[in-house]
mmJSON file of the N, C-alpha and C atoms, coordinates in Angstrom:
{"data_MODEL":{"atom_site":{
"group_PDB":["ATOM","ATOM","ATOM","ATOM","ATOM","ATOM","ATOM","ATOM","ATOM","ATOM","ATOM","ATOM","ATOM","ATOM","ATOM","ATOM","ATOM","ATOM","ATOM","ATOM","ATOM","ATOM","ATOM","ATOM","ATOM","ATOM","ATOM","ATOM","ATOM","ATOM","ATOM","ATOM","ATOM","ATOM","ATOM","ATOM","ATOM","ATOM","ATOM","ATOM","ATOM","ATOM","ATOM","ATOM","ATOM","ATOM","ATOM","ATOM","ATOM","ATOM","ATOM","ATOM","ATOM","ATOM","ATOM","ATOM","ATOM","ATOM","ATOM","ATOM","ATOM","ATOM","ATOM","ATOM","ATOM","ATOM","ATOM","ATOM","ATOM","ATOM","ATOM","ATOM","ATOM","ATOM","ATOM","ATOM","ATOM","ATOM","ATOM","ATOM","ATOM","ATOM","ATOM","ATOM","ATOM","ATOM","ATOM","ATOM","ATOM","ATOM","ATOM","ATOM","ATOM","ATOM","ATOM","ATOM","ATOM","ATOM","ATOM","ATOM","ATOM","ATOM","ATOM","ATOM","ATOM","ATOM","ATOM","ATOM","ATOM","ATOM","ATOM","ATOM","ATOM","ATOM","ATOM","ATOM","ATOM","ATOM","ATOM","ATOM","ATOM","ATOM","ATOM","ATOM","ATOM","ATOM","ATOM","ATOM","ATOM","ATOM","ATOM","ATOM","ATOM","ATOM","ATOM","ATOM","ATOM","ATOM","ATOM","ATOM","ATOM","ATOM","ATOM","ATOM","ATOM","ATOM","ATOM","ATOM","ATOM","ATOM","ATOM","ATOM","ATOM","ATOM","ATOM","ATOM","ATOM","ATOM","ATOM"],
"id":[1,2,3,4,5,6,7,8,9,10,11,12,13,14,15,16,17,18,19,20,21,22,23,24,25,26,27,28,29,30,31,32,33,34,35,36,37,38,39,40,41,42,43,44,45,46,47,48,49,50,51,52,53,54,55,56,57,58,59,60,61,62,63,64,65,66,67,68,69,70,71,72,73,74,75,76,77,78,79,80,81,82,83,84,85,86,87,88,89,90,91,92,93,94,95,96,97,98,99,100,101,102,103,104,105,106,107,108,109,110,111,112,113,114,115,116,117,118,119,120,121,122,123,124,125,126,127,128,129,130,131,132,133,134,135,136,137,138,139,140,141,142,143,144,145,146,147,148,149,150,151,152,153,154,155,156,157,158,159],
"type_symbol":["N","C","C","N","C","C","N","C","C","N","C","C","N","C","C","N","C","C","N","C","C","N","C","C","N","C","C","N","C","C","N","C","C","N","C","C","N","C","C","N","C","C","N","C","C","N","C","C","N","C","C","N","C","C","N","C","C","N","C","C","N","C","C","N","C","C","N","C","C","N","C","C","N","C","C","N","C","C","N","C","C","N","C","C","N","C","C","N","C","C","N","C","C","N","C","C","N","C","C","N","C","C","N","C","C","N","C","C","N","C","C","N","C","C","N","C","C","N","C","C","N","C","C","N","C","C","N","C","C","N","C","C","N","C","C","N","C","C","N","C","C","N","C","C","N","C","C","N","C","C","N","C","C","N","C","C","N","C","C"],
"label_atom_id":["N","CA","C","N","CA","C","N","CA","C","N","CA","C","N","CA","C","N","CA","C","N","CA","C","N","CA","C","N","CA","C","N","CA","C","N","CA","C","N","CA","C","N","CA","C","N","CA","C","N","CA","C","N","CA","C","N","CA","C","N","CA","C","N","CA","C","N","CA","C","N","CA","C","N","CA","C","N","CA","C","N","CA","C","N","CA","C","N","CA","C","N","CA","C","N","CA","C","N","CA","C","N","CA","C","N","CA","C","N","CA","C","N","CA","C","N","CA","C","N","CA","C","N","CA","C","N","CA","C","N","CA","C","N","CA","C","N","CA","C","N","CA","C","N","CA","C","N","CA","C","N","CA","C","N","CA","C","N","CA","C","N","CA","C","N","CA","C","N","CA","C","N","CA","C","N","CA","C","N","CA","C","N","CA","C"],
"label_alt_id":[null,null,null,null,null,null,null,null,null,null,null,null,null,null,null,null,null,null,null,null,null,null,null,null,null,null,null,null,null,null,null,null,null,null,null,null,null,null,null,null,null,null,null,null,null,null,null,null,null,null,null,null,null,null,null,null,null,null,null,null,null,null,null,null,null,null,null,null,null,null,null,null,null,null,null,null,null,null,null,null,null,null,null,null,null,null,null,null,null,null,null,null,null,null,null,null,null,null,null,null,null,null,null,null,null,null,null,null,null,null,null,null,null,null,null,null,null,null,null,null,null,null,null,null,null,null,null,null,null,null,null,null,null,null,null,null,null,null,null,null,null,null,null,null,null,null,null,null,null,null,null,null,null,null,null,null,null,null,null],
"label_comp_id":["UNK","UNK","UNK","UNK","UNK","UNK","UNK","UNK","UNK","UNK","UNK","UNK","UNK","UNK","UNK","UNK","UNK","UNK","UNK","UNK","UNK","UNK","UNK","UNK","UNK","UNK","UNK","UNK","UNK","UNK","UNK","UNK","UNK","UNK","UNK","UNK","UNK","UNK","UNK","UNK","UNK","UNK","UNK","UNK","UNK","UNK","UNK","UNK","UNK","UNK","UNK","UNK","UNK","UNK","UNK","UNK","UNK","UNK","UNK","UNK","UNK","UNK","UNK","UNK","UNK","UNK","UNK","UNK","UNK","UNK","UNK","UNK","UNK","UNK","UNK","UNK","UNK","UNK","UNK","UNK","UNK","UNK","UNK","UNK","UNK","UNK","UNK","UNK","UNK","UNK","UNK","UNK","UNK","UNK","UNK","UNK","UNK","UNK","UNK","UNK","UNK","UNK","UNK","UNK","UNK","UNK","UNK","UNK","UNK","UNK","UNK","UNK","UNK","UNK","UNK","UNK","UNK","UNK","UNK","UNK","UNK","UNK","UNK","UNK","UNK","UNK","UNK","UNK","UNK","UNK","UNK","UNK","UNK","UNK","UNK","UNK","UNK","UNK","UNK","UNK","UNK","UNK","UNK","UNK","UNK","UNK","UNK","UNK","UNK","UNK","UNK","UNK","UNK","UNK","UNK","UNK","UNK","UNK","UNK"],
"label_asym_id":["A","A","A","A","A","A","A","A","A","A","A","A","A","A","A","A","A","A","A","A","A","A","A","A","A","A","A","A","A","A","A","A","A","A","A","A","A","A","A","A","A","A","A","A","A","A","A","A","A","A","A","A","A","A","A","A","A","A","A","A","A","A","A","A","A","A","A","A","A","A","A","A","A","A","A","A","A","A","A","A","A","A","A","A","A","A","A","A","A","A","A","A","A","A","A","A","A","A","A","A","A","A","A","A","A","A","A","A","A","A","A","A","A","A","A","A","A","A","A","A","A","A","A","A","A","A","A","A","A","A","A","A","A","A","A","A","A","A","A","A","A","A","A","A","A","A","A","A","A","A","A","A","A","A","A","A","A","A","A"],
"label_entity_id":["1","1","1","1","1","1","1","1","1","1","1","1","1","1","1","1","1","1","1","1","1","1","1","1","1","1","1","1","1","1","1","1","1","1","1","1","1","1","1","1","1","1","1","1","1","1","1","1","1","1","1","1","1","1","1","1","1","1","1","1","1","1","1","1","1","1","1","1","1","1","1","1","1","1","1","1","1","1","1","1","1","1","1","1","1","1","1","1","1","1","1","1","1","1","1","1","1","1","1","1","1","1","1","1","1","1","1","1","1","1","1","1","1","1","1","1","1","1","1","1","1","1","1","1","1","1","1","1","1","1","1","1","1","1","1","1","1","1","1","1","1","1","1","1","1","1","1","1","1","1","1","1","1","1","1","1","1","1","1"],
"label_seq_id":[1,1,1,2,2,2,3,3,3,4,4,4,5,5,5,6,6,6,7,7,7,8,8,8,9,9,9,10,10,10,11,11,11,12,12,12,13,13,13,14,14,14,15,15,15,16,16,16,17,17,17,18,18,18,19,19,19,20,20,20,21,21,21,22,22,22,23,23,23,24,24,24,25,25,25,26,26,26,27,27,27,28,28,28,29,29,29,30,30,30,31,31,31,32,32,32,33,33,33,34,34,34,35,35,35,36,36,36,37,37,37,38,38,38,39,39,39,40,40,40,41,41,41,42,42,42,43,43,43,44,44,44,45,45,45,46,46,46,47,47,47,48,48,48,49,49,49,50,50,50,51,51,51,52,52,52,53,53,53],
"pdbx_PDB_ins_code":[null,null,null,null,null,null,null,null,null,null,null,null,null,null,null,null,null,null,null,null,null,null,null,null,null,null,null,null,null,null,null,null,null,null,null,null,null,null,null,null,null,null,null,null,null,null,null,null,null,null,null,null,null,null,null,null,null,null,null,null,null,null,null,null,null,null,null,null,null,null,null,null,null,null,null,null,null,null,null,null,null,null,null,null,null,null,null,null,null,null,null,null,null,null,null,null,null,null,null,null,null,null,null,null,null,null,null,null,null,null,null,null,null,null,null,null,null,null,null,null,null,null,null,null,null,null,null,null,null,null,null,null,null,null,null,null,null,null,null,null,null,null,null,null,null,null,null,null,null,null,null,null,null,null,null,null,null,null,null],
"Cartn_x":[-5.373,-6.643,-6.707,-6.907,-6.998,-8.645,-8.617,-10.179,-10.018,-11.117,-11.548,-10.538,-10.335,-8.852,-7.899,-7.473,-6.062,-5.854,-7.192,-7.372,-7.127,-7.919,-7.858,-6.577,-6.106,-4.762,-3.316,-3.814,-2.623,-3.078,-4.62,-4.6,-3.668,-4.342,-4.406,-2.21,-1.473,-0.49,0.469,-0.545,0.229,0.305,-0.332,0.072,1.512,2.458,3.508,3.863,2.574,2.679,2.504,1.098,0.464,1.403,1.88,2.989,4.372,4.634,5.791,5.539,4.102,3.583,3.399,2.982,2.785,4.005,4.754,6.336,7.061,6.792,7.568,6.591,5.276,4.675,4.877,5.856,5.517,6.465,7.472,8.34,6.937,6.247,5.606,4.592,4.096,3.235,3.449,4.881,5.09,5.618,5.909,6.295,4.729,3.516,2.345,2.159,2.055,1.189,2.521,3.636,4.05,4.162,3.672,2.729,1.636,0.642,-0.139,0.089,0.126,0.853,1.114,2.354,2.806,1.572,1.06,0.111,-0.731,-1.477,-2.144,-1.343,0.047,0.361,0.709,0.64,0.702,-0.385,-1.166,-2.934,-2.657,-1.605,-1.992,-2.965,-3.655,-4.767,-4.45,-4.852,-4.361,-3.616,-4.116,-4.063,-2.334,-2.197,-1.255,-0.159,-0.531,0.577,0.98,-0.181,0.713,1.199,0.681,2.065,3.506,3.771,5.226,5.89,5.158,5.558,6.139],
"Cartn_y":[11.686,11.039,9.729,8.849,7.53,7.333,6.006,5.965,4.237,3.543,2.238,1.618,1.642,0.792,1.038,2.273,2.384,1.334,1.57,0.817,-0.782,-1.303,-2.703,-3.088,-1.84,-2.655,-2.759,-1.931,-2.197,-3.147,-3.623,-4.527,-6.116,-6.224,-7.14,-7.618,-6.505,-6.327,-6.708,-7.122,-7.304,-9.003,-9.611,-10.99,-11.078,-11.843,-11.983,-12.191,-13.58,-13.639,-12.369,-12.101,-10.775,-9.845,-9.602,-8.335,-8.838,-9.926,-10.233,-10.0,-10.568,-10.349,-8.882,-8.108,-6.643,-6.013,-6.229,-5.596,-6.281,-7.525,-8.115,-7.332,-7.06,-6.658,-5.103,-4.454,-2.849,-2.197,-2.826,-2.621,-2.363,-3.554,-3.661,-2.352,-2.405,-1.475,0.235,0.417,1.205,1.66,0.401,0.804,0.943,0.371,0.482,1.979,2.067,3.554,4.741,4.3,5.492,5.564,4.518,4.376,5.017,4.672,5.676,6.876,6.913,8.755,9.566,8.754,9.363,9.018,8.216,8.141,9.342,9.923,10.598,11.956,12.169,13.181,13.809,12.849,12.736,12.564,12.169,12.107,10.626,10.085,8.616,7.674,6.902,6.073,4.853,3.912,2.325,1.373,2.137,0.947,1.942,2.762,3.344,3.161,3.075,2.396,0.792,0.545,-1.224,-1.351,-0.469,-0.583,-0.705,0.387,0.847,-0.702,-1.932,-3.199,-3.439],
"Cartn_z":[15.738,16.021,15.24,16.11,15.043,14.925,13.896,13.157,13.636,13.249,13.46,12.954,11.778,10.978,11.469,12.062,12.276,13.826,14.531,15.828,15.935,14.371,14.062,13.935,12.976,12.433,13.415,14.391,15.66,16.157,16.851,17.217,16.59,15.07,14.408,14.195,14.269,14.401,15.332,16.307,17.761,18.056,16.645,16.393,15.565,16.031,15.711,13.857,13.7,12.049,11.116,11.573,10.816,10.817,11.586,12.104,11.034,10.665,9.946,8.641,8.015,6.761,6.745,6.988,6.886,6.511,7.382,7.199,6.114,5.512,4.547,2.672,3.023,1.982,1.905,3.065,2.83,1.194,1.184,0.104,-1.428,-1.439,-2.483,-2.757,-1.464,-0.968,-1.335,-0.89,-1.398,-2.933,-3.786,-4.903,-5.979,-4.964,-5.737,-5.639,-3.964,-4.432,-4.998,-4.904,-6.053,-7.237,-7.824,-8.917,-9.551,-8.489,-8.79,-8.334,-7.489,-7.115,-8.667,-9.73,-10.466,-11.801,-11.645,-12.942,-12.677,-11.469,-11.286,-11.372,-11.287,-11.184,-12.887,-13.551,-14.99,-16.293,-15.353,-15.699,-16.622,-16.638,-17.02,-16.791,-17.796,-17.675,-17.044,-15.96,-15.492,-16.622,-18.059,-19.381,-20.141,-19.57,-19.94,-18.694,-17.887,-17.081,-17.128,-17.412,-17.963,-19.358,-19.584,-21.138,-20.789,-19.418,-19.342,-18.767,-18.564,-17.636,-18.601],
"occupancy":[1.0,1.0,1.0,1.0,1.0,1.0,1.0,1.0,1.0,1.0,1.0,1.0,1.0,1.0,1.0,1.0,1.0,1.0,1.0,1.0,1.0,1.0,1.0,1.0,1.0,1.0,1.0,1.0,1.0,1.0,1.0,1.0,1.0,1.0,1.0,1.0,1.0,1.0,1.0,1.0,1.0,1.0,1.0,1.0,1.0,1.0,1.0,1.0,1.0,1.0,1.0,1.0,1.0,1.0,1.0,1.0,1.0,1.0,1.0,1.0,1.0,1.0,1.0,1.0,1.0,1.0,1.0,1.0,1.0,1.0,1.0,1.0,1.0,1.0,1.0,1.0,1.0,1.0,1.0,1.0,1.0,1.0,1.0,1.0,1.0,1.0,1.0,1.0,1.0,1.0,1.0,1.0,1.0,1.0,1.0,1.0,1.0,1.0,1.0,1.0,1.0,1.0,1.0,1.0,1.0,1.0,1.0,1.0,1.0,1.0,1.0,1.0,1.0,1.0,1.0,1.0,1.0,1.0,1.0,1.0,1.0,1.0,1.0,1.0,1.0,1.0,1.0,1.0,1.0,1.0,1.0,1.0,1.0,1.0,1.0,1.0,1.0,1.0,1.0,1.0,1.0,1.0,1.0,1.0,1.0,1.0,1.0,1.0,1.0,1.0,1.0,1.0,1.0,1.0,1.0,1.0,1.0,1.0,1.0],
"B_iso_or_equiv":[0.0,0.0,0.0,0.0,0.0,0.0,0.0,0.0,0.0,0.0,0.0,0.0,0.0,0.0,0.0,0.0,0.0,0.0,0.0,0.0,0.0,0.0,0.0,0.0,0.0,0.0,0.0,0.0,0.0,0.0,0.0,0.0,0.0,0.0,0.0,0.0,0.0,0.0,0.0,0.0,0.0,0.0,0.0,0.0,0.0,0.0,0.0,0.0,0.0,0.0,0.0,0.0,0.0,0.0,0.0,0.0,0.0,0.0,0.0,0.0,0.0,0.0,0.0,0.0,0.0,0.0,0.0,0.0,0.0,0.0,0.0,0.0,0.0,0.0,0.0,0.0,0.0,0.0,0.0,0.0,0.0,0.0,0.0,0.0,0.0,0.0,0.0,0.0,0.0,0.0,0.0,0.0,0.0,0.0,0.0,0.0,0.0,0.0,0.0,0.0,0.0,0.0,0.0,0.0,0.0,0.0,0.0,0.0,0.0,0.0,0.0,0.0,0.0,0.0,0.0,0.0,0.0,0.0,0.0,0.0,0.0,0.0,0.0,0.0,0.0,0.0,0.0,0.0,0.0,0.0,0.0,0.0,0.0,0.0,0.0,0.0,0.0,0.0,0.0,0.0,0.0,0.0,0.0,0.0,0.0,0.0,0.0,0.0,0.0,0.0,0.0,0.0,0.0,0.0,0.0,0.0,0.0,0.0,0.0],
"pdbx_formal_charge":[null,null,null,null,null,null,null,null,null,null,null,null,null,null,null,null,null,null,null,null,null,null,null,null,null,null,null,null,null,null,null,null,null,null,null,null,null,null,null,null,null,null,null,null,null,null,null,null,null,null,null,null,null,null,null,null,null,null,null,null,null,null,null,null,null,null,null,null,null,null,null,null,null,null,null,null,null,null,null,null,null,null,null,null,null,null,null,null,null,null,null,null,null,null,null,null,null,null,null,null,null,null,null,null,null,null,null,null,null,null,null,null,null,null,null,null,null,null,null,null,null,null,null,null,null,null,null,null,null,null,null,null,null,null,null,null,null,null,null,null,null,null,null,null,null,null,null,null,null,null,null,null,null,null,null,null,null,null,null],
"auth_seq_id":[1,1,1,2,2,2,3,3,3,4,4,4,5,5,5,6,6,6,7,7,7,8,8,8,9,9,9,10,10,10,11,11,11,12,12,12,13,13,13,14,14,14,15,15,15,16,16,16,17,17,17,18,18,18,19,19,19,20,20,20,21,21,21,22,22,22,23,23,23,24,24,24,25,25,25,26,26,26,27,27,27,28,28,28,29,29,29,30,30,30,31,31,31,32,32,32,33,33,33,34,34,34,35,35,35,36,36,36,37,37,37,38,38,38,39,39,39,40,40,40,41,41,41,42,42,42,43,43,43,44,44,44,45,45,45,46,46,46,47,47,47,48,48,48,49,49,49,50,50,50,51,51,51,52,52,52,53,53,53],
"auth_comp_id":["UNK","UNK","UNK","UNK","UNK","UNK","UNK","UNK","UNK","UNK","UNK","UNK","UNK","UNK","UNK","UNK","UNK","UNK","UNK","UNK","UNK","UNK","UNK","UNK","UNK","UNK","UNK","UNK","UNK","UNK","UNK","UNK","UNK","UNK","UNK","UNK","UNK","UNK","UNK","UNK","UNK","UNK","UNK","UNK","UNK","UNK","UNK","UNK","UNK","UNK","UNK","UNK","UNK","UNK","UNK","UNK","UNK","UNK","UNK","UNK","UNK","UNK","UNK","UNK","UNK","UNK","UNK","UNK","UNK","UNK","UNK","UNK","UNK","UNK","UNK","UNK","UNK","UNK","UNK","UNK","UNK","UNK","UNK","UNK","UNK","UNK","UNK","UNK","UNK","UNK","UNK","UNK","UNK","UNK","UNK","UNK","UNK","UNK","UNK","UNK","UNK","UNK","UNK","UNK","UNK","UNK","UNK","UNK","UNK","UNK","UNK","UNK","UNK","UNK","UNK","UNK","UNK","UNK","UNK","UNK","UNK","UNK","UNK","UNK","UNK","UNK","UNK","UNK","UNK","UNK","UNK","UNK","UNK","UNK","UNK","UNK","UNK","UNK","UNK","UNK","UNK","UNK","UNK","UNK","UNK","UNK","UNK","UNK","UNK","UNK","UNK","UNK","UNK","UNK","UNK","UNK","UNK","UNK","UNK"],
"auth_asym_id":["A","A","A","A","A","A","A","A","A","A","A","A","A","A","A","A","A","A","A","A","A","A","A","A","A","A","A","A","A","A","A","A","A","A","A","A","A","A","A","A","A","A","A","A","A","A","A","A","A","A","A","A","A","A","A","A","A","A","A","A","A","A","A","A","A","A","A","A","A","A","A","A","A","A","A","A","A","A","A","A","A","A","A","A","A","A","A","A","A","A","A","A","A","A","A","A","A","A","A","A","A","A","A","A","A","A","A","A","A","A","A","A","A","A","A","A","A","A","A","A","A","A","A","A","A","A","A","A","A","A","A","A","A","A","A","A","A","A","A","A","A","A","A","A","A","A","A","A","A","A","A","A","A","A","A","A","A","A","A"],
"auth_atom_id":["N","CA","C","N","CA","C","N","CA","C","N","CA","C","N","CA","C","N","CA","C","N","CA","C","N","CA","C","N","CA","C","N","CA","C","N","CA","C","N","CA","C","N","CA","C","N","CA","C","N","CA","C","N","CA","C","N","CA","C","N","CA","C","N","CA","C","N","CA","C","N","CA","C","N","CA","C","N","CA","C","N","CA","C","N","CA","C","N","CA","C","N","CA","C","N","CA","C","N","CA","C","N","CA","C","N","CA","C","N","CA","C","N","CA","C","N","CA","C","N","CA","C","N","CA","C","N","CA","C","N","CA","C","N","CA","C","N","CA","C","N","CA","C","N","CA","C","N","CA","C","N","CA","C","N","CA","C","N","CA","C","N","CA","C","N","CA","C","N","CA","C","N","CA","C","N","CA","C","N","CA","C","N","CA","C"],
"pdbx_PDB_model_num":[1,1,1,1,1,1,1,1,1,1,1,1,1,1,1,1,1,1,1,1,1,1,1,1,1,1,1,1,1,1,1,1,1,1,1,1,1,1,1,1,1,1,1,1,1,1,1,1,1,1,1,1,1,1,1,1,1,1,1,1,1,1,1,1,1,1,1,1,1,1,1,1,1,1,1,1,1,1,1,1,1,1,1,1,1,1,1,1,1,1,1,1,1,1,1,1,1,1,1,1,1,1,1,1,1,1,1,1,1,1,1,1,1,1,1,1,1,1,1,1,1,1,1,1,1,1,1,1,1,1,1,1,1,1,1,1,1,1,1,1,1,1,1,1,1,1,1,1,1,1,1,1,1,1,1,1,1,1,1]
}}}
């Protein structure tokens, strides 16, 4: 079942630029949220994860 965003963001996707930027930022994208993923899975604080930078 999709929701309003997921609707937008195919639309918004089906522009050639947008569609290039999206796919060039997913790398990042994903190294954020497994980030937090693991701070949360560790109960680390935001201020304790930028220590580890």
């Amino acid at each position: 079942m999709s929701n309003k965003f997921d609707d937008f963001l195919q639309e918004q996707l089906k522009d050639s630029e947008i569609r290039k930027e999206y796919v060039a930022l997913q790398a990042e994208h994903t190294l954020i949220q497994t980030e937090i993923n693991t701070g949360q899975q560790s109960r680390m604080t935001p201020k304790d994860l930028d220590s580890l930078e």
